[in-house]
N, C-alpha and C positions, 0 to 999 in steps of 0.2 A: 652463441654457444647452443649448440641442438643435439639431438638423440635421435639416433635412428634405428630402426626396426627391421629386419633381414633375418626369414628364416627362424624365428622365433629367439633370435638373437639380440640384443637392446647393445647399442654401443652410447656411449660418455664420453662429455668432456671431461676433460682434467688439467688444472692449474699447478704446476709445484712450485713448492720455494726452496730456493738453491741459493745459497750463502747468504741468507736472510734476508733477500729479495725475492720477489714471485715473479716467475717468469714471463714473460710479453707472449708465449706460446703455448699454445692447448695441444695436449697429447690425446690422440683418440685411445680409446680403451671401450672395453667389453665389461660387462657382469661380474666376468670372473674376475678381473683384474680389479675392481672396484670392491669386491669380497675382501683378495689379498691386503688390499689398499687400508679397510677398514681393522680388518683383524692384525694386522703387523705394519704398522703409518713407519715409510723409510726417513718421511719427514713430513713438514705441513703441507697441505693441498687443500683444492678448492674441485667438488666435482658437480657440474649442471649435470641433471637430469629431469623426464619429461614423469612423470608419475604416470600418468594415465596410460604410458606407453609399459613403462613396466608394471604396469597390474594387467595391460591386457596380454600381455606374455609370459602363458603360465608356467617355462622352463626357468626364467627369470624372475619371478616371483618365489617358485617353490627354492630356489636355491638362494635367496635372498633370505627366507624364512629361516634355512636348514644351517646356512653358515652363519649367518649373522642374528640368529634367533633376534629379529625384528618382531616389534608386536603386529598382531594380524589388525588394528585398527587404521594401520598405514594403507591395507590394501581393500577394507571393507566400507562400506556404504557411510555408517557411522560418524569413518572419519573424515571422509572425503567432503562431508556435508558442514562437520563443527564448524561455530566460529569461532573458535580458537583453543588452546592450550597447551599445556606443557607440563613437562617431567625428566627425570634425570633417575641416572643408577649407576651404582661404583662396581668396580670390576676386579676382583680380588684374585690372588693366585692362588695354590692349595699351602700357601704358607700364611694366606691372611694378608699380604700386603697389598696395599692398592697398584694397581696395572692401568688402569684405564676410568675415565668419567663421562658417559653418554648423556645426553639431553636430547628431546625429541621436542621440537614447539612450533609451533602453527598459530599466524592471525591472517585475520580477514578486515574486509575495507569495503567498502561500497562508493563508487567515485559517481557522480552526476556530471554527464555531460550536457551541456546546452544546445548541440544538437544529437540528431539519429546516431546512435554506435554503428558500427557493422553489420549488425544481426537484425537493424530496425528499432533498438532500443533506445532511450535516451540514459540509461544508467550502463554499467557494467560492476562486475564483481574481479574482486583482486586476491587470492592468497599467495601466503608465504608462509612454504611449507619446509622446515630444513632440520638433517639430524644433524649434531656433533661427537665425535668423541676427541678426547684432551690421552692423552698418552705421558707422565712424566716425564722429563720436567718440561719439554716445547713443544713437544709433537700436537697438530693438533689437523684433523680430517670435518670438514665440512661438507655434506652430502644436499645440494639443495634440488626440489621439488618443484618442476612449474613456476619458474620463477616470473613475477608479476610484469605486466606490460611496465606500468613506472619504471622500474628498477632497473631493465634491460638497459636500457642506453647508456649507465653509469657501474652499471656489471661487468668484470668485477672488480676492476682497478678504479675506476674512481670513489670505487666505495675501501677502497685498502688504501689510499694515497692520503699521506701523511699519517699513518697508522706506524703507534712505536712497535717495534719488535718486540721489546720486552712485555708487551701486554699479552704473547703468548705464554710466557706462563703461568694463565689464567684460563681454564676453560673457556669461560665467559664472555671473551673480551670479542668475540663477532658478535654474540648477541647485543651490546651494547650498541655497532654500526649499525645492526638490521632493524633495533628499536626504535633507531636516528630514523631511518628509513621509514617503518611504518607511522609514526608521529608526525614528517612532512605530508605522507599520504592521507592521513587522516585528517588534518590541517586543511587540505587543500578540500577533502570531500564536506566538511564542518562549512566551510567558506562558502565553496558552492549550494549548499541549501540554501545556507543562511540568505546567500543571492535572489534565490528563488523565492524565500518568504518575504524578502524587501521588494520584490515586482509586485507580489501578491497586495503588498500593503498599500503600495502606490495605486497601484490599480483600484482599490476599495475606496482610497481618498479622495477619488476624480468625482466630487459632486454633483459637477456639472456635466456627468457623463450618467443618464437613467438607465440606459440599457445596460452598465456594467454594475452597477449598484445593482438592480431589482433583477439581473438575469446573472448572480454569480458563475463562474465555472465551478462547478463542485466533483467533478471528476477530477481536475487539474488541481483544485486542494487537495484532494482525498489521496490522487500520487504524490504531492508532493509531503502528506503527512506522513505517506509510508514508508518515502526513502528518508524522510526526519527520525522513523521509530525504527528501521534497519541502523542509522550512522549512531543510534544511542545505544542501538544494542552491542554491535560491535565494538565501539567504543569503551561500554562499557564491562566487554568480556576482554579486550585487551589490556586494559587500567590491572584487572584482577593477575591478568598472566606476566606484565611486567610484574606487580608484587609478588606473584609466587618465584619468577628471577632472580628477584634482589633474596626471598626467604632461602632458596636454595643457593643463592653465591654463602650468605652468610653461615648456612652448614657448611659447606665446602670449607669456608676460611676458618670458620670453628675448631672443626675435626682433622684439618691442615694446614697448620697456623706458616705463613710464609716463612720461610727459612734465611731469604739473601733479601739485601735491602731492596732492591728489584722487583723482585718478587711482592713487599709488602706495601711497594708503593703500584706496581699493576692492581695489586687488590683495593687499593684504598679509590684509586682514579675509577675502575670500574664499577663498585659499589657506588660512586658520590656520583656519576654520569648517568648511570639506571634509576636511580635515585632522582635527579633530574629531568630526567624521562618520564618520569609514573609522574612527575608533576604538571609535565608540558601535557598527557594524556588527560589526566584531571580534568585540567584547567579546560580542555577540550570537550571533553563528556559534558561538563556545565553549559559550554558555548550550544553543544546537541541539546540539550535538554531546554537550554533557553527558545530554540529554535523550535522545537516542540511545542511548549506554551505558547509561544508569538506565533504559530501556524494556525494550534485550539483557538486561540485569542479569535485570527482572524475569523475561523468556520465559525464561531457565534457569532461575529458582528453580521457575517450573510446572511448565517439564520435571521436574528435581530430585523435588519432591515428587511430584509423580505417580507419577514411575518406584520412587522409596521407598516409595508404597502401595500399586504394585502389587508389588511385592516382598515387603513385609508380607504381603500377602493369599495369594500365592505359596508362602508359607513356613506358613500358616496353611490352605492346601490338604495340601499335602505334611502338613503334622500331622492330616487328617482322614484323609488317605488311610493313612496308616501306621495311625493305629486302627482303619481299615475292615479292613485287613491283617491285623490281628491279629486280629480279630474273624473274617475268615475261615479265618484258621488255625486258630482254637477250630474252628471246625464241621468243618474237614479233619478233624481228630483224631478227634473224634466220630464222625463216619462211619469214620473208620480205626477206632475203636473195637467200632463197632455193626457194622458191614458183614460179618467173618466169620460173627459167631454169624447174624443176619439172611440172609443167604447156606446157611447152611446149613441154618437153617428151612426157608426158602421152598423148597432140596433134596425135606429131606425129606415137606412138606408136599404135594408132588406123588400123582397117582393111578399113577405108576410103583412106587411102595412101599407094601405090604398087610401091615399089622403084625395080628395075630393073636396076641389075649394067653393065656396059658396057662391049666389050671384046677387050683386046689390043691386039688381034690377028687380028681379022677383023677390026678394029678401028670403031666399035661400041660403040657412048657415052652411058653414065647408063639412064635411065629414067625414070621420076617418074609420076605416074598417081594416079589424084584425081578420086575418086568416084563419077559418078552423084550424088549417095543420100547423097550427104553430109551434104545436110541442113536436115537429119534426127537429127543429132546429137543435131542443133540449136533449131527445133523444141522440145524437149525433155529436154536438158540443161538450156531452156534460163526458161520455167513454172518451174522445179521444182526449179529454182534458188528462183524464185519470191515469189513462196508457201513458202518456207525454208524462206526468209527472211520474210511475212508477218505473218509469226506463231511467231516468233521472238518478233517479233512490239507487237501480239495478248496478249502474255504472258507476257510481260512490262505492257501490261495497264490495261491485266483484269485478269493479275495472283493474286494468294493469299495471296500476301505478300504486306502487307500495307505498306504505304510510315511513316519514321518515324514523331512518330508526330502524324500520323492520328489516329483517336479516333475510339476506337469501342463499339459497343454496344451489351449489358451483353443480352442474350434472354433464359428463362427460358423454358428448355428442359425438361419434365418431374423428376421435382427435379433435376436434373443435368445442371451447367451453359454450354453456350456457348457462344461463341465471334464471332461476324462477321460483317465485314469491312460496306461499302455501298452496295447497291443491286447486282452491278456487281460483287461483289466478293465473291469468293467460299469459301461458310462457312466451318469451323474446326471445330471441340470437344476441348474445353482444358481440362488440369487437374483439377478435380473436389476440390477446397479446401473447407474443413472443418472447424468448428471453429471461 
């Protein structure tokens, strides 16, 4: 069933029911006839149409507006975006009697697929978007919107097969099958998470896998929480819109108490079936929410172990460094050891001392002669000692390594960041990150 566009013209399918069967055959029709359709129903119908197609057709629109005084939500940003709701309004002549009963309702679905969609996704989005009006006592006109990839293959007769007739004189009684319909769909998106957070679990339990344990995915959690906190949301905005269903059947039957036993048993089947429905959604919204916690559940156990490997590892630094530590303490000694006698060589090893050994022939002692210039040595030793140690002091206080702790500030280098400490300190380049 498709819509097509020609000349700012929108054409529809249309289903009728002719002697209380619905016909095997779709009548094409136009805007206009779809107005007549709505405003004067010769009997029940079924009409597909493309939304998107009539809202970008402003001849189509404004005459949809002007005959059918449609709310402008149908065609603006607004509505096109909810995820879901509904409404109803009675239709009265100038005598006060009822004529007609509209309901306008709209849900949404999020389906996860296991592989890429069409577009490159691995999710897609679903509504179901459909007006009615009910006409006394059987008439009744169904206008639906974009109807969902799910639903097409089973559109429209499998979804009216085995349907009593007498549940038309009920407004109601489609929304009860399209309830059926969204509740499988939702079913099936609930399912599919849940899938996704049991890979997820499996995956964390693999002990004897370290690279998936200490290297989580945390992107592939983070989507997969997002399409947990979309299936709860919607979930939990269509729970509200079947209750407001059953709130409004129950004015309807209130203020129109059924008249033929027919009549009182369609009301009674379709209140206890939507009713049945808000429960199967329920019970659903719970399965989403548990899916939620069980996904949170997992994202701390990665944090968790993560932060305890890297703690490990932390603790197994700190034990290399104490034996680096100790290992330089051996060598401190050492040189505290070696360094006087060495120190005193290299003294004497100088051309400022002239050892002159004695002769046990003559019984001449040996002799040793200092250098007059031997305060060369001092003069020369004692500045570069002092230079060496203040370049030392220099590079502790105005080198370019920050104390930890100290803040730096980000300064915009020609599109490119830079970091640098307080004034005294010599700025660096870092690595330019992206993103």
């Amino acid at each position: 069933m498709t819509l097509e566009k020609h000349a700012d013209h929108c054409t529809v399918d249309i289903l009728h029911q002719e002697k209380g069967r619905w016909s095997t055959s779709y009548a094409r029709g136009n805007v206009e006839e779809l107005c007549k359709i709505v405003l004067f129903p010769p009997n029940s119908c079924i009409i597909s149409a493309e939304g998107q197609s009539l809202r970008d057709c402003d001849s189509c629109r404004q005459q949809l507006q002007e005959v059918l005084d449609w709310p402008t939500h149908l065609w603006q940003d607004h509505g096109q975006v909810s995820n879901g709701y509904t409404g109803y309004e009675d239709i009265y002549d100038d005598h006060g009697e009822l004529i007609g009963h509209t309901s306008r309702t709209r849900f949404l679905v999020k389906e996860l697929h296991g592989l890429k969609g069409p577009e490159g996704k691995d999710y897609s989005w679903h509504a179901l978007s459909f007006f009615t009006k009910w006409v006394p006592p059987d008439r009744n006109v169904v206008v639906f919107f974009d109807i969902p990839d799910p639903l097409r293959p089973r559109f429209p007769h499998g979804l009216l097969n085995g349907q009593n007739p007498f549940y038309l004189n009920d407004p109601y009684w489609i929304h009860v099958l399209l309830v059926k319909e969204i509740v499988h769909m939702q079913d099936k998106s609930v399912w599919s998470i849940r899938d996704a957070v049991r890979r997820t679990e499996r995956t964390q339990q693999r002990d004897n896998d370290s690279t998936v344990r200490f290297n989580p995915n945390y992107p592939l959690l983070h989507d997969i929480a997002r399409h947990a906190i979309h299936s709860y949301e919607s979930l939990h905005v269509g729970e509200n819109t079947v209750r407001s269903l059953i709130s409004q059947h129950e004015t309807f039957v209130a203020e129109r108490p059924p008249t033929t036993a027919t009549a009182k048993i369609a009301a009674k089947h379709i209140s206890s079936r939507l009713t049945s429905e808000l429960n199967l959604l329920t019970s659903l919204k719970y399965r989403s929410q548990s899916n939620k916690e069980r996904l949170q559940n997992e994202l701390n156990l990665a944090f968790n172990v993560v932060t305890q490997n890297d703690s490990r590892i932390s603790v197994l630094i700190g034990r290399a460094v104490q034996s680096d530590s100790t290992a330089m303490k051996t060598l401190a000694m050492l040189t505290m050891v070696f360094l006087p006698a060495t120190f005193t060589s290299s003294i004497f090893s100088m051309v400022f001392f002239d050892y002159t050994p004695g002769n046990a022939a003559s019984g001449e002692p040996g002799r040793l002669v200092v250098s007059e210039k031997w305060w060369i040595f001092w003069a020369v030793a004692i500045p570069l000692t002092a230079l060496t140690v203040g370049c030392w002091r220099a590079w502790l206080r105005w080198g370019p390594i920050n104390k930890f702790g100290e803040e730096e500030e980000v300064v915009d280098d020609g599109g490119r960041e830079r970091r640098r400490g307080t004034w005294r300190t010599w700025s660096f380049r870092s690595r330019v990150e992206e993103g």
